[in-house]
FIKEDREN-795267 format. One line per 8 residues: number of its first residue (from 1); for each residue z, x, y of N, C-alpha, C. Coordinates in pm, whole numbers, plus 50000, padded with zeros to 5 digits. Layout:
% residues N
NUM = Z/X/Y/Z/X/Y/Z/X/Y | ... $
This chain:
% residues 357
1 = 50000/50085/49881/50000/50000/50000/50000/50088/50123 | 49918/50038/50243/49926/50121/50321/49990/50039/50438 | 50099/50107/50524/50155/50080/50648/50117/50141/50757 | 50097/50066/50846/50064/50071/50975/50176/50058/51090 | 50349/50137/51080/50426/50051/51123/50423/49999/51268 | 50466/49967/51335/50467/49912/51476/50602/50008/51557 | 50558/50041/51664/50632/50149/51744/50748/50028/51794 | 50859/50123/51758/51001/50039/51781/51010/49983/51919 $
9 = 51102/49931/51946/51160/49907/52038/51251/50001/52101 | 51213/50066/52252/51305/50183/52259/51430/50162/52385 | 51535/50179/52324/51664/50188/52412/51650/50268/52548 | 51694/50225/52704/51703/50331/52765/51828/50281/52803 | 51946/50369/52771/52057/50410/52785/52089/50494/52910 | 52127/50468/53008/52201/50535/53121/52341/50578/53101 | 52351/50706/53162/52530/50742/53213/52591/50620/53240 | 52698/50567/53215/52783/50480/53279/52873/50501/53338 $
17 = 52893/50639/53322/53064/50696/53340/53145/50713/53263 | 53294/50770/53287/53347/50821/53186/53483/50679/53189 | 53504/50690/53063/53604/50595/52986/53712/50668/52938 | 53858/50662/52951/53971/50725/52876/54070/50636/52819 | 54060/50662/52684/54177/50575/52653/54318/50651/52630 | 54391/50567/52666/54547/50600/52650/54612/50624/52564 | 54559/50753/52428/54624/50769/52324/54699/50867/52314 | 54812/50905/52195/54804/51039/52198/54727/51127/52193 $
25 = 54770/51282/52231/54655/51422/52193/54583/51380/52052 | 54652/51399/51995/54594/51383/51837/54516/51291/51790 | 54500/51125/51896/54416/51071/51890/54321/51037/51973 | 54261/51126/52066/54244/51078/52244/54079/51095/52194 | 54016/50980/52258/53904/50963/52289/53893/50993/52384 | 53843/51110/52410/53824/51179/52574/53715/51117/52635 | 53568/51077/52597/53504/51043/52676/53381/50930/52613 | 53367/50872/52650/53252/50794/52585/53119/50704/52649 $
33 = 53035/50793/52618/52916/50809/52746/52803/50661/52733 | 52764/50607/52806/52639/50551/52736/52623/50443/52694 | 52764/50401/52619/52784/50311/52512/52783/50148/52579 | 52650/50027/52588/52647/49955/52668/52628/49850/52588 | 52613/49904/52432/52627/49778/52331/52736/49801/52194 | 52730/49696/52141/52849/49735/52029/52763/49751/51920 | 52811/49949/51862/52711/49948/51744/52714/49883/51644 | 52569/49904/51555/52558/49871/51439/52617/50008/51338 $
41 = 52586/50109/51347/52634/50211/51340/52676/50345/51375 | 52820/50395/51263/52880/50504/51366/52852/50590/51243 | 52818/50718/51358/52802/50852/51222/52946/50934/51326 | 52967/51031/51232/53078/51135/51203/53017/51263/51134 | 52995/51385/51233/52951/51491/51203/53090/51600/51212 | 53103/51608/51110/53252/51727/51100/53251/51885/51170 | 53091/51908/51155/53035/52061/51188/52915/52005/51324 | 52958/51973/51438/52818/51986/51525/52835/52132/51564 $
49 = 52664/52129/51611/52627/52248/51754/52532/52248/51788 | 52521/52364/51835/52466/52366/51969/52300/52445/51914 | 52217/52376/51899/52074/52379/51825/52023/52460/51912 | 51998/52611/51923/51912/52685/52020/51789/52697/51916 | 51656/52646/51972/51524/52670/51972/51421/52788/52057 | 51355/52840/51949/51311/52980/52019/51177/52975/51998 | 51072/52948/52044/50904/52931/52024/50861/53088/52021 | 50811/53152/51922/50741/53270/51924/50621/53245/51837 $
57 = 50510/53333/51923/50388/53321/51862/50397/53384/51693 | 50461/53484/51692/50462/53513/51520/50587/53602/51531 | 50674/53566/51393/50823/53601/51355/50780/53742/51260 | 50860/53828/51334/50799/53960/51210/50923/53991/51212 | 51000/54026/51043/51082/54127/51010/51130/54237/51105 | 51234/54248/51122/51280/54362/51220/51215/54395/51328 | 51174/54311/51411/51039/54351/51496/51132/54320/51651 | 51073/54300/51797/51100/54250/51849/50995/54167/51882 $
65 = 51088/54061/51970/51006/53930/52003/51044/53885/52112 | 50936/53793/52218/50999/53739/52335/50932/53601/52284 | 51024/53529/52322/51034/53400/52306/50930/53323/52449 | 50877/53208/52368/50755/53208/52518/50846/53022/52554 | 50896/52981/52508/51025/52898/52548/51093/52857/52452 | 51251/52835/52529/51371/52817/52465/51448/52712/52499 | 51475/52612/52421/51546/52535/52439/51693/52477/52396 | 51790/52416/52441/51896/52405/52311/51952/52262/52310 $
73 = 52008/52177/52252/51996/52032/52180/52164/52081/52167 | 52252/51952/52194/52364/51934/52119/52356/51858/52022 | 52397/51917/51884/52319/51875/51774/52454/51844/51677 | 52378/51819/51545/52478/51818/51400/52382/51706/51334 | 52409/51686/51209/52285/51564/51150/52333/51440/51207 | 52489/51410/51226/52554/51241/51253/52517/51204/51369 | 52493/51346/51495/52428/51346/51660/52310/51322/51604 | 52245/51352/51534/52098/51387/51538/52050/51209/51469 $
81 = 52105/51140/51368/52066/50973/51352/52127/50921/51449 | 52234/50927/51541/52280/50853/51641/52142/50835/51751 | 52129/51031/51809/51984/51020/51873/51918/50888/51845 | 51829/50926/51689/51726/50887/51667/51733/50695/51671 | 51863/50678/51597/51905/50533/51581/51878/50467/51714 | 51928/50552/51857/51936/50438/52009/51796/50462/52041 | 51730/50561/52015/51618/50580/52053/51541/50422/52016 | 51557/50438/51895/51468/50275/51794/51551/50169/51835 $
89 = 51623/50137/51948/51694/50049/51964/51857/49975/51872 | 51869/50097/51815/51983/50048/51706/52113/50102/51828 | 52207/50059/51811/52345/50095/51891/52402/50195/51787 | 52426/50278/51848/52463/50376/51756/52597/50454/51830 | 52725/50476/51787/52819/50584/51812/52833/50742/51768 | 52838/50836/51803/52804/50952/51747/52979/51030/51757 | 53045/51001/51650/53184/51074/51665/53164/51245/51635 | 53246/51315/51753/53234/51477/51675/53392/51535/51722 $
97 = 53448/51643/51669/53552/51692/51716/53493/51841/51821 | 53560/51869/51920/53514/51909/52006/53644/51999/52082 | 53654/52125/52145/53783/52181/52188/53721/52124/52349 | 53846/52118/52401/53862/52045/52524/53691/52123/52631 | 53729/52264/52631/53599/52368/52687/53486/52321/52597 | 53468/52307/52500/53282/52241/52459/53313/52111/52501 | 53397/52037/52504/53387/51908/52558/53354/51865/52691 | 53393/51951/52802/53350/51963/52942/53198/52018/52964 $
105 = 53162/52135/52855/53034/52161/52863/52986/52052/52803 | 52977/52050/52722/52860/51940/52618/52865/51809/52582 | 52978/51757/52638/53041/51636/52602/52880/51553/52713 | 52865/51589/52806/52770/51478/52898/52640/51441/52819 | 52659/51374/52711/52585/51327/52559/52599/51148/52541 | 52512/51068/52602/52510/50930/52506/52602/50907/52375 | 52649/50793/52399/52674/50727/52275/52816/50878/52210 | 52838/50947/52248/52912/51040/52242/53077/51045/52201 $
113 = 53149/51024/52143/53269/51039/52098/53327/51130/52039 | 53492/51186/52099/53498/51288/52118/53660/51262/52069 | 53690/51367/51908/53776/51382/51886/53851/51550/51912 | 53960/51569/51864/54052/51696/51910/53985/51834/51808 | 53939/51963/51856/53943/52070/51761/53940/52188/51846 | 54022/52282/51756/54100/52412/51822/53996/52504/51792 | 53849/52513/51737/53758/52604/51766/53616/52572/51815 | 53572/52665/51863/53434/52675/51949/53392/52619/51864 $
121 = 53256/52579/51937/53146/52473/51870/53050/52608/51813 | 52950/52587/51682/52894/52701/51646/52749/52657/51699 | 52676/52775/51698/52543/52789/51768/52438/52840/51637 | 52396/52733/51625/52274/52727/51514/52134/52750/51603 | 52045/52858/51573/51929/52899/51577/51811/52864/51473 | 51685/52808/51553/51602/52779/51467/51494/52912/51540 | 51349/52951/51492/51283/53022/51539/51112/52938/51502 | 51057/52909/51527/50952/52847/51524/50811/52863/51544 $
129 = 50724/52921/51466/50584/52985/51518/50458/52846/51545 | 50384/52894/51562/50264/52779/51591/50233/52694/51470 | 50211/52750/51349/50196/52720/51256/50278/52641/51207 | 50373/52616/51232/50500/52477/51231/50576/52577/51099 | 50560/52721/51083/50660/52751/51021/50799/52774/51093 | 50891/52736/51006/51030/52705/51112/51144/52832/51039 | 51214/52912/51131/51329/52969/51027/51437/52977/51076 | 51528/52937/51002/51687/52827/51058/51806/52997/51017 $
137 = 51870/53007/51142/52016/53063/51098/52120/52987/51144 | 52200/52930/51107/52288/52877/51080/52429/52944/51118 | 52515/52954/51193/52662/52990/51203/52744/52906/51106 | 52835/52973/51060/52929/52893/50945/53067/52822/51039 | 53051/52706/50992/53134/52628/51093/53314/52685/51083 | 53352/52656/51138/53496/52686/51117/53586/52546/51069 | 53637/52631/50967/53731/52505/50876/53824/52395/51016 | 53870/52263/51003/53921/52186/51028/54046/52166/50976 $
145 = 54127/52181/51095/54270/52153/51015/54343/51992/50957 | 54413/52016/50872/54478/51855/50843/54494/51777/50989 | 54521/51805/51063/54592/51718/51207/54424/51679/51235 | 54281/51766/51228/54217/51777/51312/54119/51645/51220 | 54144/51664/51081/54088/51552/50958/54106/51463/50984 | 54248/51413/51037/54325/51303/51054/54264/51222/51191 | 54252/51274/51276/54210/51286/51407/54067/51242/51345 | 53980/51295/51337/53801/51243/51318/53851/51122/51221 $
153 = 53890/51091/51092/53896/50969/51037/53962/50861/51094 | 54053/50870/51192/54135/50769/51264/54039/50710/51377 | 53938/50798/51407/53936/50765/51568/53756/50714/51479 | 53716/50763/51347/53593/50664/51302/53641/50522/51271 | 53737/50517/51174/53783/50389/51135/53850/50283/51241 | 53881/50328/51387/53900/50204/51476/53760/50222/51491 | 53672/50272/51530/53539/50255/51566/53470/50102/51476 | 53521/50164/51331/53460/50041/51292/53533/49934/51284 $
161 = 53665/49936/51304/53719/49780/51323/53656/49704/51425 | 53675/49791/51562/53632/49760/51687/53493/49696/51673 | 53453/49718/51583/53269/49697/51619/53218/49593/51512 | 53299/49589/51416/53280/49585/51311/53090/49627/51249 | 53112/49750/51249/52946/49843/51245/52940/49803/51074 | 52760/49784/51023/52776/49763/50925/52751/49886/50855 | 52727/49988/50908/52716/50159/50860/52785/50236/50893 | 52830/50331/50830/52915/50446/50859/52842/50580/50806 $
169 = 52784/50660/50877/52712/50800/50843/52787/50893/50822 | 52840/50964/50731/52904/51086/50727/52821/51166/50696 | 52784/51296/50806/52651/51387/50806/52666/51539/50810 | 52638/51591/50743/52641/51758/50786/52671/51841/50732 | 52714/51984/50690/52808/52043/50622/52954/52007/50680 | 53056/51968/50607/53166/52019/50578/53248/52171/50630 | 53308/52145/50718/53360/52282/50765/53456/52318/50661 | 53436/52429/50565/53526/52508/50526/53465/52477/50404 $
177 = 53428/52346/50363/53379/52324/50207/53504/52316/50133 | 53614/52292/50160/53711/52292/50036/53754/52184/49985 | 53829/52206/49879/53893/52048/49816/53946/51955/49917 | 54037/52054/50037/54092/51950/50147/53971/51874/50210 | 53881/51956/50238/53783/51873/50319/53707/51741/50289 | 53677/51775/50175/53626/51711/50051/53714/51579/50064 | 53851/51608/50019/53931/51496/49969/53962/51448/50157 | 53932/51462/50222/53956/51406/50350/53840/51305/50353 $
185 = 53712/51348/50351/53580/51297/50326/53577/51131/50264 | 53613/51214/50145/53677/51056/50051/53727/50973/50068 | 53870/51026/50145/53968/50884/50163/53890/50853/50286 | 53809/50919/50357/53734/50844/50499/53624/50732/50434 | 53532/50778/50312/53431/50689/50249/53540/50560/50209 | 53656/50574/50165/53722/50499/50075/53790/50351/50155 | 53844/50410/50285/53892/50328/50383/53769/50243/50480 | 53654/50327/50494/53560/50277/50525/53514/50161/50416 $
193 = 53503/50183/50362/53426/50033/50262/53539/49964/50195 | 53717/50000/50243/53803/49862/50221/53761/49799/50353 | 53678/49847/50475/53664/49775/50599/53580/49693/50614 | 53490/49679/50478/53356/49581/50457/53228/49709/50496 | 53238/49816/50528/53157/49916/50629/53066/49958/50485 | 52934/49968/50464/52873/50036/50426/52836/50172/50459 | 52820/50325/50350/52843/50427/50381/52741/50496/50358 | 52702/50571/50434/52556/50684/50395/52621/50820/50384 $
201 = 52610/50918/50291/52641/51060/50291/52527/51119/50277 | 52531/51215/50349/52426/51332/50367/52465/51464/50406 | 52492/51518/50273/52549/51650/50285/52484/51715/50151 | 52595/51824/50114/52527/51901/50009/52647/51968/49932 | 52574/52062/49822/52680/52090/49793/52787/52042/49664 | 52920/52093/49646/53032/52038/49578/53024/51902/49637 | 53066/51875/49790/53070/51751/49832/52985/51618/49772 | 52877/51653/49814/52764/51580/49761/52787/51549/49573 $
209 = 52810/51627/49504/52832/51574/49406/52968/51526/49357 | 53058/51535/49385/53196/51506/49369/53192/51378/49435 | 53126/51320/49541/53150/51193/49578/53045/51093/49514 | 52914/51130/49500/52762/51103/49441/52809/51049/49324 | 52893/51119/49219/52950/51129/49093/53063/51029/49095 | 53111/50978/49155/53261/50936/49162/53223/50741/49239 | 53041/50746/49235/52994/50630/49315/53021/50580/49452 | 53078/50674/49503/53157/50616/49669/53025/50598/49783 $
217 = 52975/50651/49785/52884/50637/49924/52756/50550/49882 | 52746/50430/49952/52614/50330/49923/52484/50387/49955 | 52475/50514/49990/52320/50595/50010/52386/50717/50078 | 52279/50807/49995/52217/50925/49996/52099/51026/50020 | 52096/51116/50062/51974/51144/50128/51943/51344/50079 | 51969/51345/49931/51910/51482/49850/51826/51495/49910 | 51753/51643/49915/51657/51703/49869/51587/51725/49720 | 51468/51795/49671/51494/51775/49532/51609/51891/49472 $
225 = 51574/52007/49595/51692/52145/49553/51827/52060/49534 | 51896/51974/49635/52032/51885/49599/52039/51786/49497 | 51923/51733/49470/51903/51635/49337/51955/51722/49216 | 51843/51819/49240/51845/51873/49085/52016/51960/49077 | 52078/51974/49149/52211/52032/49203/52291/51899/49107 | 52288/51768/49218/52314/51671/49147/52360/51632/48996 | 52244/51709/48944/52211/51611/48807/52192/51685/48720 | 52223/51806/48725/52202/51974/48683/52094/51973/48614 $
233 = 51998/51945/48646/51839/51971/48586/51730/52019/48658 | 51627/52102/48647/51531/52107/48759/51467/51947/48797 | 51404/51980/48928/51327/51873/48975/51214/51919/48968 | 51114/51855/48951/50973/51943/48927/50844/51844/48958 | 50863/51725/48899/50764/51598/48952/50836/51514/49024 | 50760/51395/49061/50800/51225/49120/50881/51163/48982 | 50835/51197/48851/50907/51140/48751/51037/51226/48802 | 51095/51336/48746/51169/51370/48757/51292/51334/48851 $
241 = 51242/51324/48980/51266/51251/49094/51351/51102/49060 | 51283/51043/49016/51294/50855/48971/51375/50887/48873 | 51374/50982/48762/51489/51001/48648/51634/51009/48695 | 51635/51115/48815/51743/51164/48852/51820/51053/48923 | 51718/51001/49044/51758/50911/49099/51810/50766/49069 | 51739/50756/48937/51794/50613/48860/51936/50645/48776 | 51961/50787/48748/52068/50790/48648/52218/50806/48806 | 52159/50853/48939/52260/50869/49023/52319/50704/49076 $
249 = 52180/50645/49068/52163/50481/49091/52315/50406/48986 | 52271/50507/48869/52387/50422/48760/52565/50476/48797 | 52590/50547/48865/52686/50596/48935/52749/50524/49001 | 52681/50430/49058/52726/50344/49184/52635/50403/49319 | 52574/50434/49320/52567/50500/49467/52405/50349/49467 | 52441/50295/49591/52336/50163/49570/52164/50277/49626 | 52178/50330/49697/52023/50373/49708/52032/50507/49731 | 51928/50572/49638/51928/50713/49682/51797/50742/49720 $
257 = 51767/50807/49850/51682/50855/49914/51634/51003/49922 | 51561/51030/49827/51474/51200/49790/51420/51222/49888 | 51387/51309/50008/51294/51344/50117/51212/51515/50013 | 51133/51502/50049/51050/51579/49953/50909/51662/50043 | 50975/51691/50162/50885/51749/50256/50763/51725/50273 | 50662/51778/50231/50491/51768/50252/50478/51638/50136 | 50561/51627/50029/50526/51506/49926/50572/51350/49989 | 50668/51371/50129/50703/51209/50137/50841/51164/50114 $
265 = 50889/51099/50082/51018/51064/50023/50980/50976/49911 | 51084/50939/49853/51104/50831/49707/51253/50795/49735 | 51246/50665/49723/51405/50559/49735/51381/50504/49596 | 51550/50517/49539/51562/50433/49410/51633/50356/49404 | 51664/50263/49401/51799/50156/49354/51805/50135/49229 | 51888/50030/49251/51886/49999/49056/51786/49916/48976 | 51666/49829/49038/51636/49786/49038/51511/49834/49030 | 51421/49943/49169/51293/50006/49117/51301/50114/49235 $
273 = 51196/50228/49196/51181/50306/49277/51034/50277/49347 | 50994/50346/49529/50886/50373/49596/50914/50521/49620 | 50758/50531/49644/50725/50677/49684/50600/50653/49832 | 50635/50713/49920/50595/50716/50026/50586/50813/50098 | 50437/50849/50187/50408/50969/50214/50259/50948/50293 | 50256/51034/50374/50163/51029/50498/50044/51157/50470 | 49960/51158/50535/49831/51266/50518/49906/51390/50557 | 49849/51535/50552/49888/51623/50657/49924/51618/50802 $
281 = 49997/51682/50832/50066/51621/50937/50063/51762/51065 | 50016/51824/51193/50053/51914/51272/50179/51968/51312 | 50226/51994/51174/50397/52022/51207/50418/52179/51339 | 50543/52099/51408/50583/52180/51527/50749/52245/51479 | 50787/52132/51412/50939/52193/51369/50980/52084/51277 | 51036/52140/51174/51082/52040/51051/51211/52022/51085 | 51323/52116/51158/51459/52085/51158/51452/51976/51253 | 51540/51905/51180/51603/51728/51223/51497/51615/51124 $
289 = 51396/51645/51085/51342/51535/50991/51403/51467/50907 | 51454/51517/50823/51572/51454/50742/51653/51334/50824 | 51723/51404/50928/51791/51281/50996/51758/51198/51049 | 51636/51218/51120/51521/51146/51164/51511/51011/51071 | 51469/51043/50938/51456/50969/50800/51563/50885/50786 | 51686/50926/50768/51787/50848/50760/51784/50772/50873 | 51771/50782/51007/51772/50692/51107/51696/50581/51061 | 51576/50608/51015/51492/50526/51050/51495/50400/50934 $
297 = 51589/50495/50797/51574/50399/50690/51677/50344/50723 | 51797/50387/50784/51918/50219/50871/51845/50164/50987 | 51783/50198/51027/51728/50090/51104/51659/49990/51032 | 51629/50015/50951/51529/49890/50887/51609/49810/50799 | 51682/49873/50770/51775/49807/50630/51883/49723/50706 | 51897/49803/50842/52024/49728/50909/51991/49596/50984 | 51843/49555/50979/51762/49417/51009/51731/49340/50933 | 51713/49434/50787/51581/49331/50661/51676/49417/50588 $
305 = 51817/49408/50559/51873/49430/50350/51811/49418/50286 | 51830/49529/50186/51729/49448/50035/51552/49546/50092 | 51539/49549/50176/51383/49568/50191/51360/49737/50157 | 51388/49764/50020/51376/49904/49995/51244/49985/50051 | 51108/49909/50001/50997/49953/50045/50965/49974/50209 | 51044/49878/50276/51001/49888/50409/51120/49999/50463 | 51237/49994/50398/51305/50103/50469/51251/50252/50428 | 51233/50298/50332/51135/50397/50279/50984/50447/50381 $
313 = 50939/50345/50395/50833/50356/50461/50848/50416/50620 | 50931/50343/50625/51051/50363/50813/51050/50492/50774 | 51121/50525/50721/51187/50694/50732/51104/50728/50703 | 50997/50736/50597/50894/50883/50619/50800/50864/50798 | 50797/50744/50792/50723/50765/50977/50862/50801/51063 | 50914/50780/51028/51031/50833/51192/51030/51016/51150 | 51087/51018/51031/51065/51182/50923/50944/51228/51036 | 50821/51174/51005/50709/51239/51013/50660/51224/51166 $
321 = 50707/51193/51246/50771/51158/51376/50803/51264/51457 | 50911/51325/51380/50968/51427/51433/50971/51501/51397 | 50871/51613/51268/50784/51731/51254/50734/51757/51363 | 50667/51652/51398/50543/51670/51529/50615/51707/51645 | 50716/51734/51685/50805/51698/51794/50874/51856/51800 | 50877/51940/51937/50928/52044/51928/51098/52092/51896 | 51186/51975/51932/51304/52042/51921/51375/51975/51777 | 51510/51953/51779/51562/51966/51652/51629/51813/51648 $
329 = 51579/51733/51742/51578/51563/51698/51463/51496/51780 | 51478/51382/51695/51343/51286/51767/51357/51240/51910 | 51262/51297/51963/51252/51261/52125/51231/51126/52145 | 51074/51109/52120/51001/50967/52171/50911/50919/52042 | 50865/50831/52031/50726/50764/51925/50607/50731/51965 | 50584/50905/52008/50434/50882/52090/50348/50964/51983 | 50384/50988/51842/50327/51012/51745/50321/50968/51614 | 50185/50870/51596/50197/50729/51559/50086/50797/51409 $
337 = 50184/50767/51288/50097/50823/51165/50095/50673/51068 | 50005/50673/50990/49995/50573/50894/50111/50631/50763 | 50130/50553/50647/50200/50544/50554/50160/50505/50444 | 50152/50562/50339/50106/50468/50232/50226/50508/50121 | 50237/50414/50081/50367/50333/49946/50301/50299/49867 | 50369/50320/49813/50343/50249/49611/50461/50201/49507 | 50490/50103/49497/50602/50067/49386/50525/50119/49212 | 50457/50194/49231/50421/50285/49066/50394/50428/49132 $
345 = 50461/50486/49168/50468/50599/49141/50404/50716/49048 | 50285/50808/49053/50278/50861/49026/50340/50942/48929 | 50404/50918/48806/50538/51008/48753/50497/51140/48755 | 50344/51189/48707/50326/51356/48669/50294/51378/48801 | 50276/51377/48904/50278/51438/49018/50319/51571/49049 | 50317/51657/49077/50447/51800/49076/50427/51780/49225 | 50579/51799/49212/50624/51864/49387/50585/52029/49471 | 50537/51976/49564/50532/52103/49658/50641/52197/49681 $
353 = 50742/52097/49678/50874/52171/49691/50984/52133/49586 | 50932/52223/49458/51017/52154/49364/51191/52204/49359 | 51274/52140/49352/51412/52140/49291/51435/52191/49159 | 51496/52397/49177/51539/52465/49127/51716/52474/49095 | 51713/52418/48891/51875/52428/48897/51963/52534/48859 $
């Protein structure tokens, strides 16, 4: 089937000013920018930063290079679907923990919420040639303390009383990666959906499978490298893909969403899998597609439930959206690609980018 989707409806969100509520330190919503409707959904990024983009005509090994422009994004994946979500007209809250100094710098962010943390924000570098090859370094976030856990899950979960949002995004790496973090994670998925709140995880990792495994989060958003992580098997075709994804399906996890780079994505439920995927595409930068994707598949789902094919379809055009797009989230939808879906799937297909276990 081929889609033609129709360019969203786009939010323009103004400064409103700043808002303080009267809590303790430990729970203070310092600022909250933007916010002129009550979301549908709130994401929670544990690790944001600060996305510096570097355009060079060609990246050489030990070489030097001048950058012919540079830009930088306050970023994390839960910022990066909030972006994309108000952009498409969805209301979106973007919770992050923040030390009081990145909060004065970087806090002047839409939709923005701002919990307590005692270290600098880290500065993730992408490098980017013409050729839309992209190469990501990454700073390792700094662990989160118990007070600081407590603090981001308290100040998500009034979010969603307050709103009553029917999504909750938990996005990103995990600062520190440990059992605490992990088991903080959990009781946040766990309290979230005694709230009626449906949950998306998108991470990697122990995390990713310890919760994936345990059925807690109603969607997911692998790679095939995290699938096959998943499910300890290589990934290698679209079958493979639909195998993995139907046996994670039997877990509890209600939809899992494969993004599969140049191949498209594939969504499975319990019920059936699509595979969806666009022609070649003039890629400018792949970092933020993924989240892009997830935006785009709650936006659709958060209008039309149930509509697996059309939310699938959403995310590879929002995905494929923001390849085309220079920095490290979706700007605008002034790059308009067709889609084509199929509820039969190709099974022998092999992936471009297959999932090594």
């Amino acid at each position: 089937m081929l889609f033609t989707l129709s360019r969203p409806r786009v939010a323009t969100i103004k400064r409103v000013g700043e808002q303080r509520v009267n809590k303790p330190e430990s729970q203070r919503c310092a600022r909250v920018w933007g916010v002129k409707e009550i979301p549908q959904v709130i994401t929670v990024t544990p690790a944001p930063c600060i996305d510096r983009t570097y355009q060079v005509n060609e990246l050489a090994r030990g070489g030097t290079h001048r950058a012919h422009h540079v830009s930088a994004e306050f970023a994390g994946k839960g910022v990066n679907v909030t972006q994309a979500l108000t952009l498409g007209g969805i209301a979106s809250r973007a919770i992050v923990p923040l030390t009081d100094a990145d909060e004065d710098r970087w806090a002047d962010t839409e939709s923005l919420i701002v919990s307590p943390a005692s270290q600098d924000i880290r500065i993730n570098i992408t490098i980017t040639e013409p050729d839309g090859t992209t190469t990501k370094v990454n700073e390792q976030p700094s662990p989160l303390t118990r007070a600081e856990w407590s603090a981001l899950a308290h100040m998500a979960l009034e979010n969603i009383q307050e709103s009553s949002a029917s999504w909750l995004v938990v996005a990103g790496t995990l600062p520190g990666d440990t059992d605490e973090a992990i088991e903080a994670v959990e009781s946040l998925i766990t309290q979230a959906t005694a709230a009626g709140c449906k949950v998306a995880l998108d991470t990697s990792g122990p995390a990713l499978m310890r919760l994936a495994r345990a059925g807690l989060p109603d969607f997911i958003k692998p790679n095939a490298a995290e699938l096959a992580e998943c499910v300890g098997r290589p990934i290698a075709t679209i079958g493979d893909v639909i195998d993995a994804g139907t046996e994670i399906a039997g877990w509890g996890v209600e939809s899992v969403v494969v993004s599969l780079g140049p191949d498209g994505i594939v969504g499975i439920n319990a019920d059936r899998a699509v595979h969806a995927w666009t022609l070649p595409l003039d890629v400018r930068n792949t970092i933020g597609a993924g989240d892009a994707s997830v935006a785009g598949f709650l936006a659709h789902v958060a209008n039309t439930p149930g509509d697996l094919e059309g939310a699938v379809a959403q995310a590879v055009t929002w995905g494929a959206q923001k390849v085309q797009q220079e920095g490290s989230q979706l700007q605008h939808f002034d790059d308009p690609v067709e889609v084509t879906s199929t509820l039969t799937p190709h099974r022998d297909r092999r992936l471009t980018e297959p999932g090594v276990f």
